[in-house]
N, C-alpha and C positions, 0 to 999 in steps of 0.2 A: 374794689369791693362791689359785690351785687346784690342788693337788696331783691328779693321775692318775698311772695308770698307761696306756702307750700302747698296751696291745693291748684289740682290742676283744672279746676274752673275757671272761667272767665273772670276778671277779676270783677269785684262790685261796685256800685257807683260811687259807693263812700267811702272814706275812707276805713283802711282793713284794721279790726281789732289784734292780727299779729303781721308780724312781718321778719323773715328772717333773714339773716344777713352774713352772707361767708366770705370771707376779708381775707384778700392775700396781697394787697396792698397798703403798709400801715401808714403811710401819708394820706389815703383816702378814708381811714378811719370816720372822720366826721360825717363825710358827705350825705347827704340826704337823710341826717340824724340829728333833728334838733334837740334830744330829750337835753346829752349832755355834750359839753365841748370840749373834746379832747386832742388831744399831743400824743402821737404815740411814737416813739423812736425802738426800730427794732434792736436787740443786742447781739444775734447772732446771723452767722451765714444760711441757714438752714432755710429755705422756703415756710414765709407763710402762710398757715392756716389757721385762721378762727374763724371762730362764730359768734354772731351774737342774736338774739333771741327776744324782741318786744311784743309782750303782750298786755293790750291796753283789757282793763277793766272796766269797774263801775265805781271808780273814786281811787284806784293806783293801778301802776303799770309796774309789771312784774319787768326786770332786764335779766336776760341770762348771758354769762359772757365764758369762753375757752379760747384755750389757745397753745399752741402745741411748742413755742419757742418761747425764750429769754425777750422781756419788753420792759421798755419804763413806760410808765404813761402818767400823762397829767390830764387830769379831768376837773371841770368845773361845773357842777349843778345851776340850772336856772335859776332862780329867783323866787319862783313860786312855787317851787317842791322841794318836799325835804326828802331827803334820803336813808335806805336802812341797808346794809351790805353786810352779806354771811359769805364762808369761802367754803370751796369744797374739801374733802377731808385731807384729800393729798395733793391740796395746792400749796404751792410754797414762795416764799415772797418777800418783799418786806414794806411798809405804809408808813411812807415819813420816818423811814430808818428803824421801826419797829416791823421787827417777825413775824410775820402772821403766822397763826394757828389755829386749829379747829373750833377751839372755844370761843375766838374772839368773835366782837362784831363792831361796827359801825353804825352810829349815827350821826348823820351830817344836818344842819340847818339848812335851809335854802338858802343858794349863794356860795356854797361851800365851796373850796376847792382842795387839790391834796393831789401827790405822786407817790405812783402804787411802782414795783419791780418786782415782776410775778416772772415765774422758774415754768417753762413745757410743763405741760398738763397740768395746767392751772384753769382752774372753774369757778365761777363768784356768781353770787346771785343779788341783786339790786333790787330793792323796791322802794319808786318813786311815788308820791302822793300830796296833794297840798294841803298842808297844815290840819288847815278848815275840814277837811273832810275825813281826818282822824277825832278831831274833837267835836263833829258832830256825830259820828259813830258813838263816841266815851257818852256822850249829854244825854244820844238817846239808851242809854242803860245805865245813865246815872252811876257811873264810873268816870266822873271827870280828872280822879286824882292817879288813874291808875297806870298814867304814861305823864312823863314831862318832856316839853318839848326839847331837842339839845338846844344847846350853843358851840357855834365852831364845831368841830370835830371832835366830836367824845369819842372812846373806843371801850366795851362792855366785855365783862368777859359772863361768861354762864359755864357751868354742865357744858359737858363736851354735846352729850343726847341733845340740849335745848337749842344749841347754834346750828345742832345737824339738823334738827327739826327743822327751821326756819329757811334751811338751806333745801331738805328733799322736799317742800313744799313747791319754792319755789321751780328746782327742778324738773319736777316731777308735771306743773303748771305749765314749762316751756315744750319740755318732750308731747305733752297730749296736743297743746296746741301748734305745734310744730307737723305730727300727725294727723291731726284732725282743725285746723286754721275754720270751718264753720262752725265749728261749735261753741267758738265765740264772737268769730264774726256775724252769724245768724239767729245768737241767744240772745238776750238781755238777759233773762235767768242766771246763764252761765256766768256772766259776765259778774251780773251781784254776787251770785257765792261764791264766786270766784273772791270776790276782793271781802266779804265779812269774812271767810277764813284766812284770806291773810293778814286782818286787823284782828282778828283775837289770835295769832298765833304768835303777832308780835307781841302781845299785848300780856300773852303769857310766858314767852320767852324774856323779854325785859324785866315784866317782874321777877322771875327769877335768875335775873341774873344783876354785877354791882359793876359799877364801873372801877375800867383798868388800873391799879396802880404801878406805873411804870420801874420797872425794876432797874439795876444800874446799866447793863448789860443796854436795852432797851434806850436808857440815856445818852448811853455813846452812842450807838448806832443813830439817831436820833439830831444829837450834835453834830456825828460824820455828814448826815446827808445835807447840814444847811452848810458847812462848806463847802463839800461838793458843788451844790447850788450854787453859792458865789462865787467859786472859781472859776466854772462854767461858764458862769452870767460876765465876767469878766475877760475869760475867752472869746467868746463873740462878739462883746462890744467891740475888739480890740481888731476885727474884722480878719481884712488881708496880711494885715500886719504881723509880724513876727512874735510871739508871746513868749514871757521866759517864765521859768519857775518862780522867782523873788518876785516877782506880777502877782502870780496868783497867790502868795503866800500873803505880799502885802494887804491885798485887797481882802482876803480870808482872814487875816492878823492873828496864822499860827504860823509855826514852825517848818521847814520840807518835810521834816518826819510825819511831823500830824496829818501833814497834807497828803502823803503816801500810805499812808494806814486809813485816810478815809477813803 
């Protein structure tokens, strides 16, 4: 992975309001990226390419992320930020065994964690912020009721237009500062409206939008992926050692069938 910054200035003394990052090693994924700590295991042969895209504000960090191949990834958020995640329109996927789609979205508490398996040309957009600095945005306009904070891992659905909103924002935030990395590096202006439009865009996107009811379909898949996980987690424990299928069936405590359809 090699993290830069896009402009071909000298860099500056402080540190950079973006910084972008073209990843073709997914074991170095983390490296030099505290925002969030992640796992990424590739799933196919095909050389990778991603990118990912941090652009710090003035009270949230926009993350833009692609990628041209088949990946699981597990991610965990720090502690003191919460997170909002939109996908791009023809990413495809699925988050904790549920499908992603256009409509949906993501809000995670601080602390959260969760495992995503996105499909080549896949696009998401992240914005990170700590708590405090959403509800001192709502106090100062006296809209304190107009966002709740999550708990765990909610997942929203809206209007298809309202998650795309939230998404070409973001977007659209990484591309300029990707091209032009001084104009937020050397604004603080930028920097603020940079981040009050993206607190009223959530802010209008949430309100209209309700949270997911998980549909059956959604259930299984959902069920499939914490076996997977335990059979997995069972796999490894089990080291050099020889693993049989009645192992992982035990330890999963379904059947071979269930276990081959997950």
């Amino acid at each position: 992975m090699s993290p830069h910054s896009s402009s071909q200035n000298p860099q500056p003394a402080f540190s950079p309001a973006v910084t972008v990052y073209d990843i073709t090693d997914p074991t170095a994924t983390g490296d030099d990226f505290e925002l969030l700590d992640q796992d990424v295991v590739q799933l196919e042969g095909t050389p990778l390419l991603a990118r990912r895209v941090v652009v710090r504000l003035d009270g949230s960090i926009v993350v833009f992320h692609s990628s041209n191949v088949r990946l699981r990834v597990h991610t965990k958020v720090p502690a003191g930020l919460l997170v909002i995640t939109v996908w791009g329109p023809r990413s495809r996927g699925s988050l904790e065994g549920v499908a992603l789609h256009p409509a949906l979205m993501l809000a995670g508490e601080p602390g959260v964690e969760g495992e995503i398996v996105v499909e080549p040309g896949y696009e998401s957009v992240s914005f990170l912020f700590p708590p405090d600095a959403l509800i001192e945005h709502l106090s100062a306009r006296g809209r304190e009721d107009d966002f709740q904070l999550p708990s765990g891992i909610e997942l929203w659905r809206s209007e298809p237009a309202g998650a795309d909103r939230l998404f070409r924002l973001g977007k659209r935030v990484s591309e300029t500062a990707t091209r032009n990395p001084a104009l937020f590096d050397d604004s603080v202006e930028a920097r603020s409206a940079g981040n009050i439009e993206v607190f009223e865009t959530i802010l209008a996107v949430f309100g209209a939008g309700e949270e997911a009811g998980l549909t059956r379909r959604d259930s299984t898949r959902q069920s499939y992926s914490r076996i997977v996980k335990t059979a997995e987690a069972c796999a490894l424990d089990n080291g050099e050692q020889r693993t049989f299928v009645t192992e992982l069936c035990q330890a999963a405590n379904v059947s071979e069938r269930t276990l081959q359809s997950a």
